[in-house]
N, CA, C and O atoms as a GROMACS GRO file, in nm:
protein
  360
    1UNK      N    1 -13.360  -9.294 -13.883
    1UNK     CA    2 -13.226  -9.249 -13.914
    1UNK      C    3 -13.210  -9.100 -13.885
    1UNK      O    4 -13.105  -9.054 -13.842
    2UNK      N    5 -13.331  -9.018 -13.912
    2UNK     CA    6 -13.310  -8.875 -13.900
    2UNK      C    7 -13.290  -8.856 -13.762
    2UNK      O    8 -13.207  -8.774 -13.722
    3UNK      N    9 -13.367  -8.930 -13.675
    3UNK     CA   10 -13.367  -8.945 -13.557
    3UNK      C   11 -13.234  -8.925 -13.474
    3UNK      O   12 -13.217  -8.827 -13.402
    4UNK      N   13 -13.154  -9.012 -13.486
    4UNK     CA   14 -13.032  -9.076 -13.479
    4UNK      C   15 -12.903  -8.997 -13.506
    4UNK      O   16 -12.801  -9.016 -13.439
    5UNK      N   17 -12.911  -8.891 -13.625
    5UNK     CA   18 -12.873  -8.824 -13.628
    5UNK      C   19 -12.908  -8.652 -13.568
    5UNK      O   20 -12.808  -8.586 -13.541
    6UNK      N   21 -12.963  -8.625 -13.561
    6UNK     CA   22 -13.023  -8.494 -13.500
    6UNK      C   23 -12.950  -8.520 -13.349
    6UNK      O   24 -12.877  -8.445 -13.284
    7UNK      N   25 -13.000  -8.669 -13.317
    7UNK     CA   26 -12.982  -8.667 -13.187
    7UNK      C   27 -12.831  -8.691 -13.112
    7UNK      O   28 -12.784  -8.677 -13.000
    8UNK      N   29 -12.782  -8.739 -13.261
    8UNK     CA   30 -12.570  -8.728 -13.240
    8UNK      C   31 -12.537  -8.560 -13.270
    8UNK      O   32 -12.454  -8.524 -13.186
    9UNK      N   33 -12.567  -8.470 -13.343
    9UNK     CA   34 -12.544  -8.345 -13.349
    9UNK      C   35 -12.589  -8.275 -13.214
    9UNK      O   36 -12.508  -8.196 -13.165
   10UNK      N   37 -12.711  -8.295 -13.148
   10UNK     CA   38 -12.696  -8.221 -13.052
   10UNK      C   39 -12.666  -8.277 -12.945
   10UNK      O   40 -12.678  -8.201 -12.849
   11UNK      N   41 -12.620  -8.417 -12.911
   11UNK     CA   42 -12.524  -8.425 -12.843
   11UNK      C   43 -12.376  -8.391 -12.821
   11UNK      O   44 -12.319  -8.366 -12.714
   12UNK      N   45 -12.306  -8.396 -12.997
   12UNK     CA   46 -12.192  -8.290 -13.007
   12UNK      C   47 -12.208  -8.164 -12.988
   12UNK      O   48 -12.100  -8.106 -12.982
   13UNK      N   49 -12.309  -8.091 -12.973
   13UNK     CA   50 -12.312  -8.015 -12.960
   13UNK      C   51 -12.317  -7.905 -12.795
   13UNK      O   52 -12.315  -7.790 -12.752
   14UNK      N   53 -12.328  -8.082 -12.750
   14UNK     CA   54 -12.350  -8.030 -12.581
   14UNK      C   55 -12.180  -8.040 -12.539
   14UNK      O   56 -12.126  -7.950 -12.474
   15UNK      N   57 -12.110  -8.154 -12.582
   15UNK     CA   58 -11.981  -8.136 -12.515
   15UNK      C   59 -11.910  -8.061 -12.586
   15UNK      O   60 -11.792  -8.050 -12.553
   16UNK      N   61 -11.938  -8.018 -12.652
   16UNK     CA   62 -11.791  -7.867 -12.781
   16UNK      C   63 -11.790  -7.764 -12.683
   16UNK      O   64 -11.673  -7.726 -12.684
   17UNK      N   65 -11.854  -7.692 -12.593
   17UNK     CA   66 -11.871  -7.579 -12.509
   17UNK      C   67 -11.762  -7.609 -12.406
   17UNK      O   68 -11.728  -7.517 -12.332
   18UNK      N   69 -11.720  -7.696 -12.397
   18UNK     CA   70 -11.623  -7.748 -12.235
   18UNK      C   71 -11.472  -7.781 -12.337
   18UNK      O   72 -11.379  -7.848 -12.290
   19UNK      N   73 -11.470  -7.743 -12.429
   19UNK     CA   74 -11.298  -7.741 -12.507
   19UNK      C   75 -11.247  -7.601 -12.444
   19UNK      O   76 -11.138  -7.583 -12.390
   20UNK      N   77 -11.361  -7.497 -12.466
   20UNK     CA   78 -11.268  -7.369 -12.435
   20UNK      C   79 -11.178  -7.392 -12.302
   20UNK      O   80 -11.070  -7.335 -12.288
   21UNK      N   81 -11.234  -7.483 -12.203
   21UNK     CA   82 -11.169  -7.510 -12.078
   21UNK      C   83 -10.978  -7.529 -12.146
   21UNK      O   84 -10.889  -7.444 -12.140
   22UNK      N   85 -10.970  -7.659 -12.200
   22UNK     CA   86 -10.865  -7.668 -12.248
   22UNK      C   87 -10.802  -7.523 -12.347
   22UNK      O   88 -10.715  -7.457 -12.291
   23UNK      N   89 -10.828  -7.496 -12.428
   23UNK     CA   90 -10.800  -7.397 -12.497
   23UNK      C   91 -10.791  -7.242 -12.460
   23UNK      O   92 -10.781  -7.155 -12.546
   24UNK      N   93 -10.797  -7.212 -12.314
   24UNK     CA   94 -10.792  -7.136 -12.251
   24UNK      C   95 -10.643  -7.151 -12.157
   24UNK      O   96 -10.597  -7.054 -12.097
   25UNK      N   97 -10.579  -7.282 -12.155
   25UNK     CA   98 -10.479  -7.307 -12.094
   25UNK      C   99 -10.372  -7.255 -12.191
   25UNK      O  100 -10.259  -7.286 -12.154
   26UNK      N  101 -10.377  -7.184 -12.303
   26UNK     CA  102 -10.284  -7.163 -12.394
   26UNK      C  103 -10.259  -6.991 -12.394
   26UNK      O  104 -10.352  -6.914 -12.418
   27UNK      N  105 -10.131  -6.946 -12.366
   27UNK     CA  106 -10.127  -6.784 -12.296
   27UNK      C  107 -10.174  -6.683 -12.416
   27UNK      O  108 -10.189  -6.565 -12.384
   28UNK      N  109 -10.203  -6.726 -12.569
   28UNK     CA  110 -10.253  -6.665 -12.647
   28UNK      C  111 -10.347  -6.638 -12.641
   28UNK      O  112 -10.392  -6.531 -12.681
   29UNK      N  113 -10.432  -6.763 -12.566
   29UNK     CA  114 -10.592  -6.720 -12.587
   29UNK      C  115 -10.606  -6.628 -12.462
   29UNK      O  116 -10.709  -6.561 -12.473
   30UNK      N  117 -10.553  -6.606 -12.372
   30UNK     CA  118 -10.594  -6.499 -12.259
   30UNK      C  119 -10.512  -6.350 -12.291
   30UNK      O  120 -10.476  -6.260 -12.216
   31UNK      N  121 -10.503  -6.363 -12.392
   31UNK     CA  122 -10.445  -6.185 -12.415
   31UNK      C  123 -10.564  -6.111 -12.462
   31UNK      O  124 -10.674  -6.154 -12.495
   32UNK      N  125 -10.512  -5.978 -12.459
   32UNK     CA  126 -10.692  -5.897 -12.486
   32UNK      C  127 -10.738  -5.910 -12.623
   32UNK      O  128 -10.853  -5.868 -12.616
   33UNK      N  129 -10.720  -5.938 -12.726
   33UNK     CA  130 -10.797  -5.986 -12.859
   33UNK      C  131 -10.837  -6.065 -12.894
   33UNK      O  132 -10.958  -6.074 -12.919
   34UNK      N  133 -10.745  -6.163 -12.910
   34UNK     CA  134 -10.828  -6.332 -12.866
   34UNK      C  135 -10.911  -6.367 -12.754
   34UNK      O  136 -11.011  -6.436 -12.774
   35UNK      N  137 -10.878  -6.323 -12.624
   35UNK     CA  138 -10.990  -6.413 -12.502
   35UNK      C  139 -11.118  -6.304 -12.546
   35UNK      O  140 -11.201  -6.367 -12.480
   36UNK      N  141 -11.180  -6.220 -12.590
   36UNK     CA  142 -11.244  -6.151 -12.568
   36UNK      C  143 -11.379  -6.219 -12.726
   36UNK      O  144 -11.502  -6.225 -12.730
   37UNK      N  145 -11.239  -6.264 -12.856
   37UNK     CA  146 -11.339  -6.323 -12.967
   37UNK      C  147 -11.348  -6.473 -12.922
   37UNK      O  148 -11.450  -6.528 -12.963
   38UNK      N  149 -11.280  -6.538 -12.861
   38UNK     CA  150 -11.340  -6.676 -12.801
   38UNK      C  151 -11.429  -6.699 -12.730
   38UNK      O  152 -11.514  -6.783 -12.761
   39UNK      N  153 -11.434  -6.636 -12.628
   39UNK     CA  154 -11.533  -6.593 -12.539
   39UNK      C  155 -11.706  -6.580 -12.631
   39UNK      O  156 -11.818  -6.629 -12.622
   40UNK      N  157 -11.654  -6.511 -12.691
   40UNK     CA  158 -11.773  -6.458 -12.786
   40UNK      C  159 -11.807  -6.602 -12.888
   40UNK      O  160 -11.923  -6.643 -12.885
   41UNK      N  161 -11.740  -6.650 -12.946
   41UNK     CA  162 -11.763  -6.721 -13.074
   41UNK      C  163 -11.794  -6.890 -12.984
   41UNK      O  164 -11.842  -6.984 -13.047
   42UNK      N  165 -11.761  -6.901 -12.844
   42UNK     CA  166 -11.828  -7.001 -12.783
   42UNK      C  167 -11.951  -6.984 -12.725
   42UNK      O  168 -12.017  -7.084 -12.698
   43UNK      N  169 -11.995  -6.869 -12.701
   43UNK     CA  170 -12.139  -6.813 -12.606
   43UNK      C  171 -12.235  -6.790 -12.787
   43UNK      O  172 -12.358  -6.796 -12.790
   44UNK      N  173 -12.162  -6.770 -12.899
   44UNK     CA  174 -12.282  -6.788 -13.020
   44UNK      C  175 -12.285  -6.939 -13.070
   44UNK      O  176 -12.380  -6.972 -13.140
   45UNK      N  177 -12.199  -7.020 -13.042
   45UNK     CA  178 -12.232  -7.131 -13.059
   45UNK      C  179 -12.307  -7.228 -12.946
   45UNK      O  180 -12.330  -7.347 -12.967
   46UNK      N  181 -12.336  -7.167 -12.836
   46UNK     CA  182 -12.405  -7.187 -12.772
   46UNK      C  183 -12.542  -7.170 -12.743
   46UNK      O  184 -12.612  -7.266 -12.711
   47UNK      N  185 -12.589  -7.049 -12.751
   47UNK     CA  186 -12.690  -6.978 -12.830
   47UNK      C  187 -12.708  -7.082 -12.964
   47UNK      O  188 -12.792  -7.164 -12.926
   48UNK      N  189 -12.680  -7.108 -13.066
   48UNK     CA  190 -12.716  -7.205 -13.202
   48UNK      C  191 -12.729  -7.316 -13.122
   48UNK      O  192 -12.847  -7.349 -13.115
   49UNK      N  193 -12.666  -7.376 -13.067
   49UNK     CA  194 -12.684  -7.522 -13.017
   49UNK      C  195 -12.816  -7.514 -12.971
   49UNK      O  196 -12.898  -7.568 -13.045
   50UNK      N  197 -12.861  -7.458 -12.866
   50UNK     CA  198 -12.994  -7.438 -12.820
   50UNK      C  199 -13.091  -7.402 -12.916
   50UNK      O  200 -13.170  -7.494 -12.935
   51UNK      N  201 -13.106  -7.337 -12.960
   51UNK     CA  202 -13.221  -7.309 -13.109
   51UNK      C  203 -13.191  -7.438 -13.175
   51UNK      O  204 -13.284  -7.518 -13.166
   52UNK      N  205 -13.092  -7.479 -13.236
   52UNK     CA  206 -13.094  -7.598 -13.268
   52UNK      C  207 -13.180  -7.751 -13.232
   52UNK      O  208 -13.239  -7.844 -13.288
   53UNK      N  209 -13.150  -7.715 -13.130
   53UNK     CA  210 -13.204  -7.855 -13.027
   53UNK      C  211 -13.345  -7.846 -12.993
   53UNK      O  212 -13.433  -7.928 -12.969
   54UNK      N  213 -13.338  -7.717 -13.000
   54UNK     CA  214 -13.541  -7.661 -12.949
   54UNK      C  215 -13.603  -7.707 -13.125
   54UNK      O  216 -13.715  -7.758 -13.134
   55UNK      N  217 -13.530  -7.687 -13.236
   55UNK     CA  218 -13.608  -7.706 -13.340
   55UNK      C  219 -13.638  -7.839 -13.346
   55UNK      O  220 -13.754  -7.882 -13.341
   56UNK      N  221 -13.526  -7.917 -13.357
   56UNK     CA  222 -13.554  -8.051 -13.356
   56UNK      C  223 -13.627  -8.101 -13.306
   56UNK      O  224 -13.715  -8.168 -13.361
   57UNK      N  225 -13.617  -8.088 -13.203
   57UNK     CA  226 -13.675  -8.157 -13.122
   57UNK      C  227 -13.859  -8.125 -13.111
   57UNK      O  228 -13.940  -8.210 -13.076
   58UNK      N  229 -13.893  -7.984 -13.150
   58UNK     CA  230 -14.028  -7.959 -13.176
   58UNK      C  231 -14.040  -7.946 -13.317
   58UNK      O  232 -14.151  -7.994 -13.336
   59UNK      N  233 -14.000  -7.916 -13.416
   59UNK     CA  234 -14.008  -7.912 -13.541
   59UNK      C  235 -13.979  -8.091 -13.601
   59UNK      O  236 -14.039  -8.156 -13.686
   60UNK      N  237 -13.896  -8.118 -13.539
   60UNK     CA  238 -13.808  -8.273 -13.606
   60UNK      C  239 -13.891  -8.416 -13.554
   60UNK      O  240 -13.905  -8.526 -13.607
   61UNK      N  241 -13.933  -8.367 -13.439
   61UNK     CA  242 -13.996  -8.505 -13.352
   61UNK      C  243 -13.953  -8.578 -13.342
   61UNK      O  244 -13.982  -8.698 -13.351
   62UNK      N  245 -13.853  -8.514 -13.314
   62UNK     CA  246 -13.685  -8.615 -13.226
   62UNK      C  247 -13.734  -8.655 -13.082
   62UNK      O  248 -13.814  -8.561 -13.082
   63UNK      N  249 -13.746  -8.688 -13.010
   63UNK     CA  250 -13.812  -8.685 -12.863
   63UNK      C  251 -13.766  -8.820 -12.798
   63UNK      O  252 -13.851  -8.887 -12.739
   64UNK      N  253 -13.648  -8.861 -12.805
   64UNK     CA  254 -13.587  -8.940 -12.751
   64UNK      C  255 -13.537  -8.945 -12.570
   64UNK      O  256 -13.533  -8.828 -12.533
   65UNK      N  257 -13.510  -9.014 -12.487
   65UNK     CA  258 -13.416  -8.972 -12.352
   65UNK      C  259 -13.346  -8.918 -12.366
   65UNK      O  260 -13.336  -8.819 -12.293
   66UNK      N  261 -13.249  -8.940 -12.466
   66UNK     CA  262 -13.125  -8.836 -12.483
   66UNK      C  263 -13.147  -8.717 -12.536
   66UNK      O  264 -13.068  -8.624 -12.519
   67UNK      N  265 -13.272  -8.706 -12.616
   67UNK     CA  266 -13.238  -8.603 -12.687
   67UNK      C  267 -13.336  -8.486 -12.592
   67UNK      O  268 -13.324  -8.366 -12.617
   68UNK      N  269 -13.422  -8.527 -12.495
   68UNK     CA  270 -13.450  -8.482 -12.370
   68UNK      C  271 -13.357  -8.435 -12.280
   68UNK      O  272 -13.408  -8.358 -12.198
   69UNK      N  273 -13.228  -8.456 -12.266
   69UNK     CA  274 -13.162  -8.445 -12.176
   69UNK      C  275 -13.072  -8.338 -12.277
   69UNK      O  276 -13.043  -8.232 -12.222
   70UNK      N  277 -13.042  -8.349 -12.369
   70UNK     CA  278 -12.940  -8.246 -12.486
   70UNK      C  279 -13.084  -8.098 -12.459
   70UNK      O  280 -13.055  -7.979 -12.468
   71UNK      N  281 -13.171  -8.130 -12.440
   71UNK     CA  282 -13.264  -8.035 -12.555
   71UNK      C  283 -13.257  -7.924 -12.357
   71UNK      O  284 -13.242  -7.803 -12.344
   72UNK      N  285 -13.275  -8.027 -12.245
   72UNK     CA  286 -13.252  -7.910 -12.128
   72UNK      C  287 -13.093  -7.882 -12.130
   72UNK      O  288 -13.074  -7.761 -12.127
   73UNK      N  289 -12.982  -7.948 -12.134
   73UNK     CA  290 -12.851  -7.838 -12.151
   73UNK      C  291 -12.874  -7.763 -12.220
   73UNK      O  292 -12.893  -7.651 -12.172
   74UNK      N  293 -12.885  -7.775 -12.355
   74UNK     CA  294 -12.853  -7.662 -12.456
   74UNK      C  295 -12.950  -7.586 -12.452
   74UNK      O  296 -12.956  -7.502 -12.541
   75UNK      N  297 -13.053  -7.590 -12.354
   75UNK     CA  298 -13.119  -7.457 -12.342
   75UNK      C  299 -13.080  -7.368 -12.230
   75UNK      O  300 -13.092  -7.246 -12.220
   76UNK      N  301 -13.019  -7.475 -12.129
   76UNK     CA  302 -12.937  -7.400 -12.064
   76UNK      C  303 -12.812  -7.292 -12.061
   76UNK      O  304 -12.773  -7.200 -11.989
   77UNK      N  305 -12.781  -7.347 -12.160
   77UNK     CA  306 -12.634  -7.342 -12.273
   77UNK      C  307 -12.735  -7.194 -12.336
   77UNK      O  308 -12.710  -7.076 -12.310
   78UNK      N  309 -12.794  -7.221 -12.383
   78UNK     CA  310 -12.824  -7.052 -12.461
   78UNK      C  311 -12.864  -6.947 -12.377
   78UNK      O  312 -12.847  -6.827 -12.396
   79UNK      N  313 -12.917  -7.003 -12.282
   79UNK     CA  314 -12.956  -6.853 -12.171
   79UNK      C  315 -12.815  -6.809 -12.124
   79UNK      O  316 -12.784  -6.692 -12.105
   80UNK      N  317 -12.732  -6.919 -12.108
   80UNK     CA  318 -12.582  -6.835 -12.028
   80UNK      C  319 -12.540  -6.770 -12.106
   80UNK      O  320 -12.513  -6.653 -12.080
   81UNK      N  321 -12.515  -6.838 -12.261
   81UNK     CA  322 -12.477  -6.760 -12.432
   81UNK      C  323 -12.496  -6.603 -12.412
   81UNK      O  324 -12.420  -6.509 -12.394
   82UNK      N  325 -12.630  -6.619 -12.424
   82UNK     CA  326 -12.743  -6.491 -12.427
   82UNK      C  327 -12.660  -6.440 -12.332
   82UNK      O  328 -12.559  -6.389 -12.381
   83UNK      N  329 -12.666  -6.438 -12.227
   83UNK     CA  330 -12.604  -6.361 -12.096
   83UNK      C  331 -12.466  -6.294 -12.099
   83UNK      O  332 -12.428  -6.185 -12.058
   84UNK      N  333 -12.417  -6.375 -12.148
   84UNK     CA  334 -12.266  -6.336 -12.186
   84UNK      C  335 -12.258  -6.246 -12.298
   84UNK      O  336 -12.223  -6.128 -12.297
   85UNK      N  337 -12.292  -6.310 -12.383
   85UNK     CA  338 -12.299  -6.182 -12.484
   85UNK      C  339 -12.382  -6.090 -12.463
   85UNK      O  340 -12.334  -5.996 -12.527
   86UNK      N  341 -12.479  -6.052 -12.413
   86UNK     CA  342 -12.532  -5.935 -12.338
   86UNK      C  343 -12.395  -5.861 -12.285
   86UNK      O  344 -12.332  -5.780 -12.354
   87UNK      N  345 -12.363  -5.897 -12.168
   87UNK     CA  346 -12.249  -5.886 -12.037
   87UNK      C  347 -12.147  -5.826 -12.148
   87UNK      O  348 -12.067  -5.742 -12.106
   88UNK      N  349 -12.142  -5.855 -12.270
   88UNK     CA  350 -11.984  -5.795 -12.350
   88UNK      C  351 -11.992  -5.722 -12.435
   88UNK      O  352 -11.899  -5.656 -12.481
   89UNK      N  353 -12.160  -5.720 -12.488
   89UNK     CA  354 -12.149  -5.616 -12.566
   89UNK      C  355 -12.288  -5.464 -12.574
   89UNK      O  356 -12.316  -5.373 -12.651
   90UNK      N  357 -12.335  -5.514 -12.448
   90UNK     CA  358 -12.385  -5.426 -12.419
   90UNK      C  359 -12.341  -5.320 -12.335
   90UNK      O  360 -12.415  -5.224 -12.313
   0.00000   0.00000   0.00000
């Protein structure tokens, strides 16, 4: 069961990063205060998703196909995170 679940969270956790697509179509979010904390508050939840998925999956002994395939996005997903937030606030 723990299984099962770990492995539905970090699968939600792989498609939540691809909303900003939609939510970027809205002229509020591209003005300079908002696009700049969205930007940000999707690249730290991206960053968590990945630590997330790395724990589980080595801490949890989740080690499923899927959760193989969540555990390389969302590590992918945190190096771009990382990058971006580097890129904005350094």
């Amino acid at each position: 069961m723990k299984d099962k679940i770990l492995t539905g969270i970090s699968t939600l956790m792989l498609i939540i990063p691809w909303t900003i697509l939609y939510l970027r179509t809205f002229p509020w979010a591209l003005e300079a205060p908002w696009a700049g904390r969205i930007i940000s508050y999707y690249a730290v939840f991206m960053v968590l998703s990945g630590i997330f998925t790395l724990l589980a999956y080595n801490k949890g002994r989740v080690q499923n196909t899927l959760m193989k395939l969540c555990l390389v996005f969302n590590c992918v997903y945190c190096v771009v995170g990382t990058v971006v937030l580097a890129q904005i606030y350094l």
